[in-house]
C-alpha positions in Angstrom: 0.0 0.0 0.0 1.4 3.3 -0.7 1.8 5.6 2.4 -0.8 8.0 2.2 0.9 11.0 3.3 2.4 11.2 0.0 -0.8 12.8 -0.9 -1.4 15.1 2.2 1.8 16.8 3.0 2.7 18.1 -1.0 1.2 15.0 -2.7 2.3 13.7 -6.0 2.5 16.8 -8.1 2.8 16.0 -11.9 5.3 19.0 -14.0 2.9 18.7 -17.0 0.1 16.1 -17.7 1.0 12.4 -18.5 -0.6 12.0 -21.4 1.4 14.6 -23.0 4.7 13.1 -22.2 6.9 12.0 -25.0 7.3 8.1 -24.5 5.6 5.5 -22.6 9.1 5.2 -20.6 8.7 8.3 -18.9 5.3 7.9 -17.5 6.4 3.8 -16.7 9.4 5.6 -14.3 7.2 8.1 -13.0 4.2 5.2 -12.2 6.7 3.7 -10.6 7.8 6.3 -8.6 4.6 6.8 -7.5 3.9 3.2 -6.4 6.7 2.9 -4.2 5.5 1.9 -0.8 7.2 4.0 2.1 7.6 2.9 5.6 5.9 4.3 8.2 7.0 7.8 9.5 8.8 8.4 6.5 9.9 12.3 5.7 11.5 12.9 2.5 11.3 14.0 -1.2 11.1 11.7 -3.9 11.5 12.8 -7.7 11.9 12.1 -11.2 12.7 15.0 -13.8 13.7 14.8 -17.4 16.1 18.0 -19.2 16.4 19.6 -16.3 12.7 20.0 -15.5 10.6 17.9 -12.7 7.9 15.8 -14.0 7.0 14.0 -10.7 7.1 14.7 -6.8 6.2 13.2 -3.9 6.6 15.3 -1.3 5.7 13.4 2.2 5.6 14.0 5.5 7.0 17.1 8.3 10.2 18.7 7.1 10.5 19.4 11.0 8.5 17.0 13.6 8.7 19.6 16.4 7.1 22.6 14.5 5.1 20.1 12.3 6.1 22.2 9.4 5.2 20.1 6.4 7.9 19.1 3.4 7.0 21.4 0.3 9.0 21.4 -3.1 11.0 24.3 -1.5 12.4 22.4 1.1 15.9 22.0 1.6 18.1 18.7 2.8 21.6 18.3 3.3 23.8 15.9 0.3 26.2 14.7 2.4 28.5 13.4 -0.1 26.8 14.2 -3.2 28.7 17.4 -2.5 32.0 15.4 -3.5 30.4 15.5 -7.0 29.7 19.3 -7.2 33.2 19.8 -6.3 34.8 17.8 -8.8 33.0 20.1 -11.4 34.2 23.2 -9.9 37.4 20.9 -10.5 36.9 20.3 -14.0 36.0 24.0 -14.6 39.1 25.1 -13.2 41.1 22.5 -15.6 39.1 23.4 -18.4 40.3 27.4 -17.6 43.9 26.0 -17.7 44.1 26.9 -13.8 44.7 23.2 -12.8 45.4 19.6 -14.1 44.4 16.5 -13.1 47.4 14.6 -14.3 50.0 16.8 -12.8 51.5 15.6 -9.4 50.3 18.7 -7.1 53.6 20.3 -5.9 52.7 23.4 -7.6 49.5 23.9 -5.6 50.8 22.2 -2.2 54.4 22.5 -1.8 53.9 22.3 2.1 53.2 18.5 1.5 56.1 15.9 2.1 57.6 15.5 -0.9 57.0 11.9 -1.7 53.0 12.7 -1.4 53.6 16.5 -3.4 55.8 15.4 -6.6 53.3 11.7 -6.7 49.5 12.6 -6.0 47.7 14.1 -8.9 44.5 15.9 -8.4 42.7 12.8 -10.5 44.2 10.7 -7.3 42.2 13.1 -4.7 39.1 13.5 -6.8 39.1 9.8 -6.9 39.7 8.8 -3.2 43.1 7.0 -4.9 45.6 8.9 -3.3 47.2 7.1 -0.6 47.7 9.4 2.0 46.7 8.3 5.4 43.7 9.9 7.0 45.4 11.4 10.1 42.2 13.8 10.0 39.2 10.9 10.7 41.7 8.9 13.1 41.9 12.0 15.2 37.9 12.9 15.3 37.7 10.4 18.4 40.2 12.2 20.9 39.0 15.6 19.8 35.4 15.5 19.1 35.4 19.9 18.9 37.4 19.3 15.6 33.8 18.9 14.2 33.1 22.5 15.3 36.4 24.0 14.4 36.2 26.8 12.2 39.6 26.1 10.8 40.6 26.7 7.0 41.7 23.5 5.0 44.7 24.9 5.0 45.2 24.8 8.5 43.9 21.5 8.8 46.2 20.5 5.7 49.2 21.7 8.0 48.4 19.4 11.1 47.3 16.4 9.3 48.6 16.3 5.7 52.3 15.0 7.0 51.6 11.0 6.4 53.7 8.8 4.6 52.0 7.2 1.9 49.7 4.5 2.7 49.6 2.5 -0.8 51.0 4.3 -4.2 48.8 6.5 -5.7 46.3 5.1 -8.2 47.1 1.6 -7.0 44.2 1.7 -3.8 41.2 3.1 -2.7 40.0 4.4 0.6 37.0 7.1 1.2 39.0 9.5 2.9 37.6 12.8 4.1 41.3 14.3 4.2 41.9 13.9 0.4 38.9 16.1 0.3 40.6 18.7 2.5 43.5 18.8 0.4 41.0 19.5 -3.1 39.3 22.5 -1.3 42.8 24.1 -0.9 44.1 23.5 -4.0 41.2 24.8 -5.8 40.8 28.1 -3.0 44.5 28.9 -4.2 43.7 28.0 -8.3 40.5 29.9 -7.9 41.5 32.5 -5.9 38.9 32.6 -3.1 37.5 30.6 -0.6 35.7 27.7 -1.5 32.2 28.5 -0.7 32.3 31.7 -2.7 34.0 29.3 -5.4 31.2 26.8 -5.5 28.6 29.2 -5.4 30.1 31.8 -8.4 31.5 28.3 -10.6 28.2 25.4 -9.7 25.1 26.9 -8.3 24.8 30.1 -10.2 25.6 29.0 -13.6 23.6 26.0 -13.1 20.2 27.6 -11.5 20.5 25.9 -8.5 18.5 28.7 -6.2 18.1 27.0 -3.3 21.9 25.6 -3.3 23.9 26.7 0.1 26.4 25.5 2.4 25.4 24.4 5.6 28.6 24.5 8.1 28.7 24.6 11.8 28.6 27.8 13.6 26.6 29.2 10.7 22.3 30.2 11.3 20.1 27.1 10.2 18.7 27.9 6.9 15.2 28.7 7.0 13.7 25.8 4.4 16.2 22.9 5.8 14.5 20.1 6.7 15.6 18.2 10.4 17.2 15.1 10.1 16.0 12.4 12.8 17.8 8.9 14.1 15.4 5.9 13.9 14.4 5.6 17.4 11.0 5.8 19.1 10.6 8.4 19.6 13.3 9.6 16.9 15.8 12.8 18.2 17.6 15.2 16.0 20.1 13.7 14.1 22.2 17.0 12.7 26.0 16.6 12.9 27.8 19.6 12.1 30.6 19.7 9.8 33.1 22.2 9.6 34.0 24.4 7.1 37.3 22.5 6.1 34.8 19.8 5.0 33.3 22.3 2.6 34.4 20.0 -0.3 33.5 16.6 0.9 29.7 17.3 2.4 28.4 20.5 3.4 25.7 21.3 0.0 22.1 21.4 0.9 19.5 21.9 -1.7 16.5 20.8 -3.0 15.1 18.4 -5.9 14.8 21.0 -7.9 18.4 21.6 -7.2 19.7 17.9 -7.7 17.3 18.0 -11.1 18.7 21.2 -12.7 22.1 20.3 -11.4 22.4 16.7 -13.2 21.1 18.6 -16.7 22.9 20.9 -16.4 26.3 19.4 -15.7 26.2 16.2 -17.9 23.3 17.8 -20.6 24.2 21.9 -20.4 27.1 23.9 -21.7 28.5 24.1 -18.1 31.0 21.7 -18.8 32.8 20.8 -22.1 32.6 17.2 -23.7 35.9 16.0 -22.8 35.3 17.1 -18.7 32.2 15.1 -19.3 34.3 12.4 -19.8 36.4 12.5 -17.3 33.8 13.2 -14.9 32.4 10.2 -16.1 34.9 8.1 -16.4 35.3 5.1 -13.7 39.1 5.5 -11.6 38.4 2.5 -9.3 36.3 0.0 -10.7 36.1 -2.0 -8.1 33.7 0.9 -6.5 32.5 2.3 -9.8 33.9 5.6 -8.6 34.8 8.1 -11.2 35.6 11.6 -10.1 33.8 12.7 -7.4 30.8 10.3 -7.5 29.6 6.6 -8.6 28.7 5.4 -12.4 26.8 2.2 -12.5 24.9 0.1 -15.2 21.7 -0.8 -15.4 19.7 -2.5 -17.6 22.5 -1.8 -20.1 22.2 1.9 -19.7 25.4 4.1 -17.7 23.7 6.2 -14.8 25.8 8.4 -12.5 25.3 7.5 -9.1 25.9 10.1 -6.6 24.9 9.4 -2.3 25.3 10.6 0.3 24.8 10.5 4.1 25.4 13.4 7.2 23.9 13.2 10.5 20.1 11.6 9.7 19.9 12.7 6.4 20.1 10.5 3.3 20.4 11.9 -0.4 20.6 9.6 -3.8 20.7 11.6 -6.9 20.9 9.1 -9.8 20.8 10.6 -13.5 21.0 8.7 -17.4 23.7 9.5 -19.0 22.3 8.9 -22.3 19.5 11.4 -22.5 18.6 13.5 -19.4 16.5 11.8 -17.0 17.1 12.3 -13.1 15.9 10.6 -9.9 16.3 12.3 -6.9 15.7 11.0 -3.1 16.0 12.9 -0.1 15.5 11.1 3.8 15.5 12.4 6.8 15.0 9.0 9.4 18.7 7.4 9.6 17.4 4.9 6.7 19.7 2.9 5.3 21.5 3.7 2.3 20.6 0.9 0.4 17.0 1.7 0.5 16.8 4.5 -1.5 19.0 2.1 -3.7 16.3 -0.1 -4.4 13.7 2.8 -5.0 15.7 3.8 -7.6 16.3 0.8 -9.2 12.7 0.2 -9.0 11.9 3.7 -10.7 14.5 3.1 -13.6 13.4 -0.4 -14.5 9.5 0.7 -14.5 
């Protein structure tokens, strides 16, 4: 049975009627989504969009339980890692300037590193969680908790934690580690020549439409349309963990479906992005992961769709889009569900 409240708080809310749609695939996927059954207490967003454009929401449940202020096609929810993705364009749009490489060990940018990591690692390497250096950062967390709350620059952080020896050689392992992300937000501040929150916004969300894009770090005001993220218990609590400002790179965007819609168009579908950063943005480093740059590629049902998720505090994102032509499925949570839920929902959606 589908969970009624995803026709009481927003409802299923159709972009333009179905039987004007183009093919019978596009209304199968947005059936689909549709028919999904939720479980009970669910809070979330749940959409399908094609060039850039939403076709089909489902917008369910109380974007805060406290207020009981409802979820609406305005509300906002933190990506988590999806935000790994958006800064791996800002990446590419640098390389594409001629202000970076990604094939060009990163003395130049970081000559403070030791210099078996500096004249080695390549930006590809960070982008691509492939570097090798240890993640002195994450192994700290535990005997200094107010790290998460530090408003230290990446730079800074880079200074007490990017010493390491290499772990593996780079492009020869794989581990998801929230330092190589550090080190990407100072080389592009430096390339770009401001910080990286003015750099995202000015090089991603602006060109790309995304209005209700921001950066949600600690010590900053809680935006006004974010939704509260909850743990699973009964009765759930706030689940909100803040995450510094040197994180910028690695997990801090917050936006809505609209957002995650324009933003997939836009970056594999728009002028935003030339053919050959495509590519490379594209293109699968670690196949054992089907990570590329920034972000998953998977295939399904013989068709390539980027893969991007993401998980901070109680909130869980999964914006999946077709590389072939543009067609985008975007999932927001706020209960501490698991990631592999809003797995199978999209699976479900794209096979119909």
């Amino acid at each position: 049975m589908i969970d009624r409240r995803a026709f009481v708080a927003g409802g299923l809310c159709l972009g333009v009627p179905v039987t004007g749609w183009a093919n019978g695939q596009a209304r199968s996927r947005a059936a689909a989504l549709s028919a999904i059954a939720l479980p009970s207490g669910f809070n979330g967003v749940l959409a399908y969009g094609r060039r850039g454009r939403i076709e089909a929401l489902r917008n369910v449940g109380l974007a805060d339980l406290e207020s009981k202020r409802p979820i609406t096609a305005d509300t906002t929810f933190r990506w988590g890692s999806v935000s790994k993705w958006l800064t791996s364009v800002a990446a590419l749009r640098l390389v594409e300037q001629g202000r970076l490489r990604l094939d060009t060990p990163i003395a130049e940018q970081l000559p403070e590193l030791p210099r078996d990591t500096r004249s080695r690692v390549k930006l590809r390497h960070l982008l691509s969680n492939t570097s090798g250096i240890p993640d002195l950062l994450s192994r700290r967390l535990g005997a200094e908790p107010e790290l998460r709350t530090s408003t230290a620059t990446a730079t800074q952080i880079l200074a007490r934690f990017g010493g390491g020896e290499l772990a593996f050689t780079p492009g020869e392992g794989w581990d998801y580690a929230a330092l190589n992300w550090v080190l990407v937000a100072a080389i592009l501040e430096r390339a770009g020549g401001t910080d990286f929150s003015t750099l995202l916004r000015d090089r991603v969300f602006r060109p790309l439409g995304m209005r209700g894009a921001q950066l949600v770090q600690a010590g900053q005001p809680e935006l006004p349309t974010l939704a509260a993220a909850y743990d699973a218990g009964n009765p759930p609590r706030r689940k909100m963990s803040p995450v510094p400002p040197f994180l910028a790179a690695s997990g801090n965007v917050a936006g809505s479906a609209s957002d995650a819609v324009r933003a997939a168009h836009g970056i594999f579908h728009g002028s935003l992005l030339g053919a050959e950063a495509r590519r490379q943005l594209t293109q699968i480093v670690w196949p054992a992961e089907d990570y590329a740059l920034g972000g998953r590629v998977r295939t399904i049902g013989g068709e390539r769709w980027a893969w991007e998720a993401g998980k901070v505090g109680g909130y869980r994102t999964l914006i999946v889009h077709r590389l072939k032509q543009s067609e985008t499925i975007a999932l927001f949570a706020t209960g501490d569900q698991e990631q592999s839920l809003l797995s199978q929902w999209a699976e479900r959606v794209i096979q119909g």
